[in-house]
Every structure is written in structure tokens, then in C-alpha cells.
Backbone as CSV, one residue per row, in Angstrom:
resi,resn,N_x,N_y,N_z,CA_x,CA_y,CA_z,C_x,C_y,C_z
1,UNK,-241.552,171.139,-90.111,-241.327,170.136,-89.075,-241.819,168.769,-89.550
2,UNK,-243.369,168.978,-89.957,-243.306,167.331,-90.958,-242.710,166.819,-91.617
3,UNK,-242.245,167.753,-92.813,-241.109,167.313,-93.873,-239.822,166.572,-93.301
4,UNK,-239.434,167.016,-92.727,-238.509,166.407,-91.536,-238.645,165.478,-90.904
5,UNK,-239.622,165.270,-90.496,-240.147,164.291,-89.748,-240.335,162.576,-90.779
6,UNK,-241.001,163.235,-92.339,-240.802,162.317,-93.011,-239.746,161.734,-93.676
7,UNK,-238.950,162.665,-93.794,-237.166,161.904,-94.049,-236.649,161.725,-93.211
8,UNK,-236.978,161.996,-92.144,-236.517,160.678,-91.502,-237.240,159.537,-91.109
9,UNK,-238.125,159.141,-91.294,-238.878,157.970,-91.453,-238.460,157.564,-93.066
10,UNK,-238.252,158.458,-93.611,-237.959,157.773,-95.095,-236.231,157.056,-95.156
11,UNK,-235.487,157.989,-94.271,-234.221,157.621,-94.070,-234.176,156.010,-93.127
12,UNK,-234.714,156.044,-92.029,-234.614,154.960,-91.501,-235.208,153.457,-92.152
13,UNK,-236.062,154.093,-93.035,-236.272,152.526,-94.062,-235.222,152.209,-94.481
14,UNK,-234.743,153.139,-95.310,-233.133,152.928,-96.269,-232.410,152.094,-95.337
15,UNK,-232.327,152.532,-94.641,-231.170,151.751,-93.443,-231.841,150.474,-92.869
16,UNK,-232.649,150.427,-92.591,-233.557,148.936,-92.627,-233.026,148.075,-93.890
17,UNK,-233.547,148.615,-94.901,-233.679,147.548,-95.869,-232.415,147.521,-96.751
18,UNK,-231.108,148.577,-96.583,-229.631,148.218,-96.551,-229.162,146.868,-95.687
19,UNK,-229.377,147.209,-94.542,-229.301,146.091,-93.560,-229.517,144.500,-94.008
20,UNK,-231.126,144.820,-94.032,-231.447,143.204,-94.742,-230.826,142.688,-95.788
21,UNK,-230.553,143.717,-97.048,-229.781,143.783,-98.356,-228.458,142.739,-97.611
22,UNK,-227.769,143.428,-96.444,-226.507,142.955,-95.708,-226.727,141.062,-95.363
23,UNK,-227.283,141.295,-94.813,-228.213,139.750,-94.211,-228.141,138.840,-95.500
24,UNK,-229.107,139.624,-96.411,-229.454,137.969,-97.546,-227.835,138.043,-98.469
25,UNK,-226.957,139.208,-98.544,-225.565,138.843,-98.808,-224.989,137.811,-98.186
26,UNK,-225.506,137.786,-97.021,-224.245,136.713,-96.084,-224.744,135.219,-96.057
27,UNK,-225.956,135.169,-96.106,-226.476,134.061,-96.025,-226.523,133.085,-97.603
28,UNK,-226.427,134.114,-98.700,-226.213,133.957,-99.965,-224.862,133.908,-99.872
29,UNK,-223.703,134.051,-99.503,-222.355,133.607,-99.445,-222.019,132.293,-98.202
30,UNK,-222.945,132.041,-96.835,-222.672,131.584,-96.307,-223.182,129.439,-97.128
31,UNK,-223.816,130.160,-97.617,-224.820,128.453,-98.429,-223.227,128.592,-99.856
32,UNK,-223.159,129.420,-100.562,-221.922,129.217,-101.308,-220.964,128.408,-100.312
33,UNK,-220.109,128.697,-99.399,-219.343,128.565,-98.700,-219.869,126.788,-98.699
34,UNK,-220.674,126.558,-98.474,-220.990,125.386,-98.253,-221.048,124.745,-99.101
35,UNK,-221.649,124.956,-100.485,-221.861,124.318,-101.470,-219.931,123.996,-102.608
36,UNK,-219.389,124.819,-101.844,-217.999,124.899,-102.721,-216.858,124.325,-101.794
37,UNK,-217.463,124.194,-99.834,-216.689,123.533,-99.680,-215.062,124.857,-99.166
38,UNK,-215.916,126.686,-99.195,-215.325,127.280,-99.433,-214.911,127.916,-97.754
39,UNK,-213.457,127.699,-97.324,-213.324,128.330,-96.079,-213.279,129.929,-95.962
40,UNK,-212.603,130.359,-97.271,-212.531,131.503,-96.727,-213.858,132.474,-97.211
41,UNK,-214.295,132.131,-97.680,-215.620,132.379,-97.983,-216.603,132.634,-96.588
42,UNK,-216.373,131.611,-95.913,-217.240,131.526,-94.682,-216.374,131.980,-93.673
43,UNK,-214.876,132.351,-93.575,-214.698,133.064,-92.533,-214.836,134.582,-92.687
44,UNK,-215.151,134.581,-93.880,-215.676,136.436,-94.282,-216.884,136.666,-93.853
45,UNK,-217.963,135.867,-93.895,-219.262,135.811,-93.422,-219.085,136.063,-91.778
46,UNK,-218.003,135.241,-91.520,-218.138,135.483,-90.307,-217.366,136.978,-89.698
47,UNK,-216.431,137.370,-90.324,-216.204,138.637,-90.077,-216.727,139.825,-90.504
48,UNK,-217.809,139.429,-91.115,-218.483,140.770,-91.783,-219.980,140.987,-90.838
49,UNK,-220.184,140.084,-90.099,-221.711,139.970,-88.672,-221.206,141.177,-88.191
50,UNK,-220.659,141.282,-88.000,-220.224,142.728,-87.161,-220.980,143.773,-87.583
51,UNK,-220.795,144.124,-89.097,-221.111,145.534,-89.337,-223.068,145.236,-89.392
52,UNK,-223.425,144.595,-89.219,-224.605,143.571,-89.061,-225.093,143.703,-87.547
53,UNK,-224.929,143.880,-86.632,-224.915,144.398,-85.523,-224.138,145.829,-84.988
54,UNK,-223.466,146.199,-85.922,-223.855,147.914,-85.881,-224.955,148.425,-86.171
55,UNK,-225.593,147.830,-87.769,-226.610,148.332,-88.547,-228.037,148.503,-87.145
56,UNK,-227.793,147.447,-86.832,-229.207,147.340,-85.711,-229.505,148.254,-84.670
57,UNK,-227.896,148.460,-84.098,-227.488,149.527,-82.898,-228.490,150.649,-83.390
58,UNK,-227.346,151.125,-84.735,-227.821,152.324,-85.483,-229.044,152.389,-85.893
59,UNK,-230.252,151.675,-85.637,-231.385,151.758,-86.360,-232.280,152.282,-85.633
60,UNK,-231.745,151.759,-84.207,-232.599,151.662,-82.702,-232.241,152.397,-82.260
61,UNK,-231.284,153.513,-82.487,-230.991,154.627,-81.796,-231.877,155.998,-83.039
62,UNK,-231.853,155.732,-83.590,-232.542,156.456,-84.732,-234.107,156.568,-84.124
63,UNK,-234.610,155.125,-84.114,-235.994,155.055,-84.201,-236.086,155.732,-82.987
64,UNK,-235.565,155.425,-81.679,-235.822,155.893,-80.615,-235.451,156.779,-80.359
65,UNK,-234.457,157.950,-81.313,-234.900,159.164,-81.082,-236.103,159.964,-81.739
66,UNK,-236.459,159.153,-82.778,-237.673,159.914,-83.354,-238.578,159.846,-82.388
67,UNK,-239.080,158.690,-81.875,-239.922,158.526,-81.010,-239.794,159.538,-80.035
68,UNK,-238.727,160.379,-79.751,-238.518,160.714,-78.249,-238.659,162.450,-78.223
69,UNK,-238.724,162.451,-80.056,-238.520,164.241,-80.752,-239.778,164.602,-81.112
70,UNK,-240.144,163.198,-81.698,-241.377,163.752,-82.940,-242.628,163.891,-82.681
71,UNK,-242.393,162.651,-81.492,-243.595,161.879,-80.962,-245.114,162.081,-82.000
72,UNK,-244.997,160.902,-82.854,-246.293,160.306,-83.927,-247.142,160.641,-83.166
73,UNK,-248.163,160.830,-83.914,-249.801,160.564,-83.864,-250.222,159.669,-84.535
74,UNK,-249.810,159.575,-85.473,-250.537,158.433,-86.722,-250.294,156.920,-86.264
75,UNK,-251.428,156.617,-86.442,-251.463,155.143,-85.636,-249.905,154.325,-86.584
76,UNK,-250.384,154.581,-87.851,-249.287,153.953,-88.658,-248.132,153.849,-88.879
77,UNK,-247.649,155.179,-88.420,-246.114,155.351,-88.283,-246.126,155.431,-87.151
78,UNK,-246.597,154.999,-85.937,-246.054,154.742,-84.436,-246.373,153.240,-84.635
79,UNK,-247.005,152.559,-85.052,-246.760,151.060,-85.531,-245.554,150.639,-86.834
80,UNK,-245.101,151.552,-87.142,-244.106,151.114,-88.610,-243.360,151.445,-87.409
81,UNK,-242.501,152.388,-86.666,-241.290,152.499,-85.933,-241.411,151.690,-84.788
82,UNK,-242.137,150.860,-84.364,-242.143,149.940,-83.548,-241.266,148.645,-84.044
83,UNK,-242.254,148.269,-85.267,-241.935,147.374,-86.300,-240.587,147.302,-86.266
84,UNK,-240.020,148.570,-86.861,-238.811,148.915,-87.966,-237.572,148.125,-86.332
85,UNK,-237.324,148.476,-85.452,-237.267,148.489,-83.933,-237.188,146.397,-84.315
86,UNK,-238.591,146.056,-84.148,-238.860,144.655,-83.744,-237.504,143.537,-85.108
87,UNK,-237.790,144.378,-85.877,-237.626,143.834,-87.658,-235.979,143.619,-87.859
88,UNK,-235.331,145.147,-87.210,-233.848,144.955,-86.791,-233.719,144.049,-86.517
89,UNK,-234.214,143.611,-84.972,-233.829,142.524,-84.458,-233.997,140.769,-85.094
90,UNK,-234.882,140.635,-85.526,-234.940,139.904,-86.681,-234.152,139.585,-87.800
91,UNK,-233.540,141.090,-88.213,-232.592,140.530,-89.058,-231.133,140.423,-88.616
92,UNK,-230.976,140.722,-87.162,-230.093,140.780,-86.589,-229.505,139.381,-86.394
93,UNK,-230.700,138.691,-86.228,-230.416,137.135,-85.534,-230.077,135.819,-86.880
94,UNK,-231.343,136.894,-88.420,-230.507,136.257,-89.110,-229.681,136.341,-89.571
95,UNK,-228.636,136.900,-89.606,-227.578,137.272,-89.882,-226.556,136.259,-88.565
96,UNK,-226.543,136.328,-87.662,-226.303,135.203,-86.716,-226.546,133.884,-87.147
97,UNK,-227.385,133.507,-87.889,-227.961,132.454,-88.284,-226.413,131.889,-89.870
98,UNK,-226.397,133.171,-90.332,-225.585,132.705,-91.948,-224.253,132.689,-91.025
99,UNK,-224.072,133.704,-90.292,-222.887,133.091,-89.356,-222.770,131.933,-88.735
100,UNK,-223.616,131.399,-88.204,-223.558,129.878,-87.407,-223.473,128.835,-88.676
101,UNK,-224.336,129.249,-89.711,-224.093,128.293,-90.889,-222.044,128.110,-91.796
102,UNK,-221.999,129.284,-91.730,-220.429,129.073,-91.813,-219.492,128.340,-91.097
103,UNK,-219.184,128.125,-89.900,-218.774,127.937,-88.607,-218.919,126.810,-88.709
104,UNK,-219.806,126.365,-88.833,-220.451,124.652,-89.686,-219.661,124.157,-90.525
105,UNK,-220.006,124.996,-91.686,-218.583,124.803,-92.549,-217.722,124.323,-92.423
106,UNK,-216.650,125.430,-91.516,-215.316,125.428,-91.247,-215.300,124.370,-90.254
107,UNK,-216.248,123.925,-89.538,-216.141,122.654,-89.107,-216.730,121.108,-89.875
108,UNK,-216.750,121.358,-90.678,-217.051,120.333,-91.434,-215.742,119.873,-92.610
109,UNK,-214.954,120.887,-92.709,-213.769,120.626,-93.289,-212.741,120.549,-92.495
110,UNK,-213.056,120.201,-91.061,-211.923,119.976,-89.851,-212.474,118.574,-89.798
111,UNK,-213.275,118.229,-89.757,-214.069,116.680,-89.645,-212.992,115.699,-90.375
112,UNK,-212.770,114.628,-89.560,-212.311,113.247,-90.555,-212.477,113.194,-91.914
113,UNK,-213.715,113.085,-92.197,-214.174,112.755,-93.349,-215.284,114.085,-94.125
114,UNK,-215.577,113.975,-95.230,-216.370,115.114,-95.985,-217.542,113.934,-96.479
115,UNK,-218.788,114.631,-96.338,-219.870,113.809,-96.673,-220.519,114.566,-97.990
116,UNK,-220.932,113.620,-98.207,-221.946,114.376,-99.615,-223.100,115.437,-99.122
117,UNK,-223.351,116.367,-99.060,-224.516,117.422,-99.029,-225.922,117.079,-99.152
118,UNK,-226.922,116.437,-99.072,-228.320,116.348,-99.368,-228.577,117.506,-100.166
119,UNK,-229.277,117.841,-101.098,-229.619,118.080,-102.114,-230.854,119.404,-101.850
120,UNK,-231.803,118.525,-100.951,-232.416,119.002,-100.476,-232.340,120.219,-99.256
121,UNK,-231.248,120.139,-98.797,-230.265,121.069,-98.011,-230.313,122.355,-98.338
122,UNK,-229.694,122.350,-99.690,-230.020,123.452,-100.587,-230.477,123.732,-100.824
123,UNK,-232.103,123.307,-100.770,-233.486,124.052,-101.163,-233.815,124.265,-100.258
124,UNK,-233.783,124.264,-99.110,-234.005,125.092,-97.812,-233.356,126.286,-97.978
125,UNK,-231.802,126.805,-98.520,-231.258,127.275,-98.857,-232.139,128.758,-98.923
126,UNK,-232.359,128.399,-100.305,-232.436,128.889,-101.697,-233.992,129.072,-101.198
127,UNK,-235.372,128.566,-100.225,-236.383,129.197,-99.815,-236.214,130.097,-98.862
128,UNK,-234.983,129.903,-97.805,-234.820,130.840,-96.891,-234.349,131.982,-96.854
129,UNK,-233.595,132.321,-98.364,-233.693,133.350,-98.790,-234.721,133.967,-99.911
130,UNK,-235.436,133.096,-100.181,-236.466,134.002,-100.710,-237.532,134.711,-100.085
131,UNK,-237.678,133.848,-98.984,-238.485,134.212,-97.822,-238.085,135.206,-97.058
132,UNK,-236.711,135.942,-96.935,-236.146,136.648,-96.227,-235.944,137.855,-96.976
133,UNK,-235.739,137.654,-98.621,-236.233,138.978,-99.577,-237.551,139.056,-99.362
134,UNK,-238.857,138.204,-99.443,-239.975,137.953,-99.834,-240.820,139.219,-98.468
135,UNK,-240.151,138.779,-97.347,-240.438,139.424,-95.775,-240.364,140.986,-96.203
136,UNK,-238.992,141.563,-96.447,-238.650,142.600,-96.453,-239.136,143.449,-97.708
137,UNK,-239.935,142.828,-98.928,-240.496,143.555,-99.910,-241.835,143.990,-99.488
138,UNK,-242.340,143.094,-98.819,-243.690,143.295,-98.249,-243.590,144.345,-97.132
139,UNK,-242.796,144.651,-96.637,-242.470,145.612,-95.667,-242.316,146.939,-96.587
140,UNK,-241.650,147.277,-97.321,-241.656,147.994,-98.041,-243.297,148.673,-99.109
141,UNK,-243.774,147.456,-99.228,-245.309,147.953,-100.112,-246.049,147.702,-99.266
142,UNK,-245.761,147.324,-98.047,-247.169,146.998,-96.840,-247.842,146.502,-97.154
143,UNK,-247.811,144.992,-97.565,-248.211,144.707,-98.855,-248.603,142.981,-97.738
144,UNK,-250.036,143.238,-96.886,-250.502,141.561,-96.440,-250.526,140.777,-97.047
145,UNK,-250.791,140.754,-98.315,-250.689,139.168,-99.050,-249.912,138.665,-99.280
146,UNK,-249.227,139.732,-99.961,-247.666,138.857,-99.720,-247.025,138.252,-98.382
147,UNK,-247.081,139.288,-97.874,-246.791,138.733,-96.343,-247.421,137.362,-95.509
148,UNK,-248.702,137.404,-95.967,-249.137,135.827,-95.709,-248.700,135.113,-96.364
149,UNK,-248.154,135.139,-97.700,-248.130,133.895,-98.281,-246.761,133.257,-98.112
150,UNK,-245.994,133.690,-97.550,-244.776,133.093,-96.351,-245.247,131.898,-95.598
151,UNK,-246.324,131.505,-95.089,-246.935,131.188,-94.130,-246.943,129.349,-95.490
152,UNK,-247.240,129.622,-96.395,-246.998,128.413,-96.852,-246.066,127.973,-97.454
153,UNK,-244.781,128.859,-97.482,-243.294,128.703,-97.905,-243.078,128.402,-96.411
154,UNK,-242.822,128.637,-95.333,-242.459,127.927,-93.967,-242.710,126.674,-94.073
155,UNK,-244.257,126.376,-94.372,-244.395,124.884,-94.078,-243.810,123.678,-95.084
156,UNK,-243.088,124.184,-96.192,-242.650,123.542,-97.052,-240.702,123.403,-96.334
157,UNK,-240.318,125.040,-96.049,-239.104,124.577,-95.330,-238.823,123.780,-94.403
158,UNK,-240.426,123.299,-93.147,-240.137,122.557,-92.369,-240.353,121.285,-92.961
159,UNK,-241.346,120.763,-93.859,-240.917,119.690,-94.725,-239.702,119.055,-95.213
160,UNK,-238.682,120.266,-95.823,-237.670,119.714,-96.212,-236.696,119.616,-94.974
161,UNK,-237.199,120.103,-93.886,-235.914,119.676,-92.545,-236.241,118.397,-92.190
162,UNK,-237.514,117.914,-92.256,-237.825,116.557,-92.044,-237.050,115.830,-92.980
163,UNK,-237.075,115.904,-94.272,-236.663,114.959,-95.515,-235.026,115.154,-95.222
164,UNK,-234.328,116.075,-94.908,-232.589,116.125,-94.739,-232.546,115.475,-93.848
165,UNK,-233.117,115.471,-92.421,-232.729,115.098,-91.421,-232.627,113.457,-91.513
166,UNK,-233.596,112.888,-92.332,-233.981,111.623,-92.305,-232.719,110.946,-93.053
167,UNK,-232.667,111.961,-94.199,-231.204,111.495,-95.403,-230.162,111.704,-94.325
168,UNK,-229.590,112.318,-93.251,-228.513,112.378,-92.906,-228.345,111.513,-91.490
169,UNK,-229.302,110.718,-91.313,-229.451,110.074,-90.251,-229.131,108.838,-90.678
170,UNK,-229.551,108.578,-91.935,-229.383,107.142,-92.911,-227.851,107.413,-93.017
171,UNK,-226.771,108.495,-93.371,-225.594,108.442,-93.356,-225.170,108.007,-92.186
172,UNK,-225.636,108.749,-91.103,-225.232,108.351,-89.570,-224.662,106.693,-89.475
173,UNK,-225.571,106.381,-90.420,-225.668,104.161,-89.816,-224.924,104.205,-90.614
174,UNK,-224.351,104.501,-91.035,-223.061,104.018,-92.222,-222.045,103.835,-91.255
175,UNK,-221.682,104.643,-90.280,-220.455,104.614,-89.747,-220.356,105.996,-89.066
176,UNK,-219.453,105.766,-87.441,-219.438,106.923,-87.021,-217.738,107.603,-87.420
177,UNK,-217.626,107.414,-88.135,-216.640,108.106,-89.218,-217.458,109.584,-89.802
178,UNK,-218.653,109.003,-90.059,-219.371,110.117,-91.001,-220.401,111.356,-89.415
179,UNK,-220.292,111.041,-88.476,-221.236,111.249,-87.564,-220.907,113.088,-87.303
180,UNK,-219.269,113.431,-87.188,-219.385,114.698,-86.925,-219.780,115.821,-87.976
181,UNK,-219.665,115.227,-89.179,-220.062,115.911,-90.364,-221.809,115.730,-90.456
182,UNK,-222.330,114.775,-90.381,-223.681,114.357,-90.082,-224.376,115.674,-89.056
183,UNK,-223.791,115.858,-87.826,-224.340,116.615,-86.479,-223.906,118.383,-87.440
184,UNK,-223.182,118.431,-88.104,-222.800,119.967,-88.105,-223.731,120.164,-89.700
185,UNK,-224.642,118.782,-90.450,-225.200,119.671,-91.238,-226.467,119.433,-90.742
186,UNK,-226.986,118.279,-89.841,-227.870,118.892,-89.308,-228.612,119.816,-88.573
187,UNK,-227.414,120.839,-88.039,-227.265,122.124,-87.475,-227.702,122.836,-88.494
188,UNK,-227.203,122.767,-89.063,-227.061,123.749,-90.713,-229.192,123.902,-91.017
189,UNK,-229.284,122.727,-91.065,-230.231,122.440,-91.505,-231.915,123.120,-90.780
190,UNK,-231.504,122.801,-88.961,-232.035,123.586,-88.316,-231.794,124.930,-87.907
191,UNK,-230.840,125.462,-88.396,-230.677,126.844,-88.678,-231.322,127.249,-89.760
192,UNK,-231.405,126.891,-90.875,-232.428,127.367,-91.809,-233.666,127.415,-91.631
193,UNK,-234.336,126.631,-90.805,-235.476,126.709,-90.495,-235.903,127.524,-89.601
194,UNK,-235.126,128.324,-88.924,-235.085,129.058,-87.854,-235.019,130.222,-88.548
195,UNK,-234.519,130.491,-89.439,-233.947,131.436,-90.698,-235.158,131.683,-90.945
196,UNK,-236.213,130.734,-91.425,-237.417,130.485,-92.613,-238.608,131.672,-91.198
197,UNK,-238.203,130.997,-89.910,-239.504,131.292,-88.532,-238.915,133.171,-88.729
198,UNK,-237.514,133.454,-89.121,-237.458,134.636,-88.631,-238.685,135.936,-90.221
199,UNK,-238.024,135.044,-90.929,-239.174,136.059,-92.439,-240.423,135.806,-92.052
200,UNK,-240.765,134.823,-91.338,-242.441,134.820,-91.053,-242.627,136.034,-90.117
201,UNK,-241.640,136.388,-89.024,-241.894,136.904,-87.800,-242.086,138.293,-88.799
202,UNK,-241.038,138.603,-89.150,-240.846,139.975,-90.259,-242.115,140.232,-90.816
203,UNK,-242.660,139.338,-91.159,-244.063,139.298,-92.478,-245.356,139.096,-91.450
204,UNK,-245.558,139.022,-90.134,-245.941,139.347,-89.047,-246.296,140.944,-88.768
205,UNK,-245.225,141.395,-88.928,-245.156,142.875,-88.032,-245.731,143.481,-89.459
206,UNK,-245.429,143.092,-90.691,-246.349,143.413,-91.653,-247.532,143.948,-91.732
207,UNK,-248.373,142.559,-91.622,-249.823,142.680,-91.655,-250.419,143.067,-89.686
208,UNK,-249.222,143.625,-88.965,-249.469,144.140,-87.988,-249.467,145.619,-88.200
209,UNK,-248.219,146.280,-89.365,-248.741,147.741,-89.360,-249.882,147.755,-90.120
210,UNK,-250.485,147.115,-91.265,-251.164,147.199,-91.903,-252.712,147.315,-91.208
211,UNK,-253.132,146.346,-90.782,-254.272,145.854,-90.067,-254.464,146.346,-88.805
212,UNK,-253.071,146.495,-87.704,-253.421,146.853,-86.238,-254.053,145.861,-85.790
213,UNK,-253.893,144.253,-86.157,-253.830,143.465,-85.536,-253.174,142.084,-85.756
214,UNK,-252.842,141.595,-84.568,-251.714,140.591,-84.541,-252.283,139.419,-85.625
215,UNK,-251.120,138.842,-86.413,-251.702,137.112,-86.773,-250.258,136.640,-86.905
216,UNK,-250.292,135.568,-86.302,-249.757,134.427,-86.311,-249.350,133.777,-87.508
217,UNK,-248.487,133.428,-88.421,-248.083,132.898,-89.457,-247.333,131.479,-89.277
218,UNK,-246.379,131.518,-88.145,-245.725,129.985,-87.907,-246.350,129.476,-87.255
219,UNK,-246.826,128.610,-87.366,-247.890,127.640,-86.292,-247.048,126.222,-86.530
């Protein structure tokens, strides 16, 4: 009955961290899409969220039947299937997130005009997915330090939303020619950062199975 009990706790990681695998695909095609300017690129992103909100269905029906068969004792694995539960949802939203970043896209190549990209755009990018592998490895080795050290990759992504926002506001005064392309990457922009709050939340529930007690990482 244990043995059992542990494959499927071993099974429902797999499917966790398939999932996320799913997530930093889309969000790693949805920043392509952007950087190339690529529509159909980003309307695949957007048709592929779907199986992205199955994964979650399926995770939470899993966990909550273990919970409902097995019923844990171990403080640790009734805090990891809580987690696993909280963590879905997390990557549920980012995955919503590389979707809204597409959509952007495809509205940014409906726009009048095409603006140049900030630079810096892309390194929000390119942290918000490291931070979003970075979340989900630490989940895997239960591994707090790593998991804290997110906490100073956030504050660097909200740095660079300050520095885009400022560059694309200076486009703004150019002309409102440039303004609807301006509003859809500053979307972009605060979606990544929202992206960056969701690997903290992830790297949260971390050093929550670990420790059995809460800390705060986005402040």
C-alpha cells in the first residue's frame, strides 16, 4: 500500500513538472513570436493554453484523490500535495501570461505603425524564464536556497519594468502614431513581471514544504 502510495506521489511530480516543461515552452515561443515579429508563432501559443489548463484539471484531480484514499501522515507529503495543488495553479496563470504576451503581438502587427522593441524588454524575457525553470528545479531538490535566491532576480525584473516603461513612454512623445504599439508592449512588459511574482510564489511553497513555515519573497 506504501509503494503505491509513493508512485503516485512520484507520478504526480512528473506531471507537475511536464506541465511547467509546457509553460516555459510557450513563453519561450511567445518572446520568439515577438522578437521575429512572428504571427503564427503566437497564434500557436495561443492555441496550445488549452492543453495547459487540462494539465492543471488533471493534477488536481489526482492530488485530491490521493488526499481522499491515502490520507498522509507525513507532515511533508501532506505539505508537498498541497503545494503540488497551489503550484498548478501558478503555472496555470503563467501560461495565461505567454498567452496574453502573444495577443500583444498579434496586436502589435495590426497597429499603424511597428516600433522598435527596447532591448531591455528582452531581458525581462530571458529572467522570467529563468526564474520560472529556476522555481520548478528547486521544487524538485527542495532545495531553499535556491528558492530564495529568486527573491533577488524579482527585484532586478522589477527594475527593468521601470527602465522599459520609461524607454517606451519617451516613444509615446514622439507621436501618437506610435501610442497603440507603445500601450501593447507595455502590457507585455507588465506581464512579465507578473510572470517573474508567479516563480517567486512557486519558490514560496518551496521553502514552505521544506521549513513548515511561510516566507514571503516578493515584497
Amino acid at each position: 500500500m506504501r509503494n503505491h502510495y509513493i508512485r503516485q506521489l512520484q507520478s504526480v511530480n512528473v506531471d507537475l513538472l511536464r506541465m511547467g516543461s509546457r509553460v516555459e515552452h510557450a513563453l519561450a515561443h511567445s518572446m520568439r513570436a515577438l522578437s521575429e515579429w512572428d504571427s503564427s508563432r503566437a497564434q500557436q501559443v495561443i492555441q496550445e493554453d488549452r492543453e495547459i489548463d487540462e494539465a492543471r484539471t488533471a493534477i488536481e484531480e489526482v492530488v485530491l484523490e490521493i488526499l481522499a484514499t491515502q490520507q498522509p501522515v507525513v507532515g511533508t507529503d501532506l505539505r508537498t500535495l498541497n503545494a503540488t495543488i497551489a503550484i498548478a495553479g501558478e503555472l496555470e496563470r503563467a501560461g495565461d501570461y505567454a498567452k496574453g504576451i502573444s495577443k500583444r503581438v498579434i496586436r502589435c502587427l495590426q497597429a499603424p505603425v511597428l516600433i522598435e522593441t527596447p532591448g531591455k524588454l528582452f531581458r525581462m524575457g530571458e529572467l522570467a524564464q529563468e526564474m520560472l525553470h529556476t522555481s520548478l528545479d528547486a521544487f524538485v531538490r527542495v532545495d531553499v536556497d535556491m528558492a530564495r535566491s529568486l527573491a533577488m532576480e524579482d527585484e532586478l525584473v522589477d527594475e527593468l519594468e521601470d527602465e522599459v516603461t520609461a524607454a517606451l513612454l519617451d516613444v509615446a512623445r514622439s507621436g501618437t502614431h506610435t501610442l497603440d504599439n507603445v500601450i501593447n508592449l507595455l502590457d507585455i512588459a507588465h506581464t512579465l513581471e507578473r510572470l517573474a511574482d508567479r516563480s517567486t510564489n512557486i519558490a514560496e511553497r518551496v521553502i514552505f514544504i521544506a521549513t513548515n513555515h511561510a516566507e514571503e519573497l516578493n515584497r
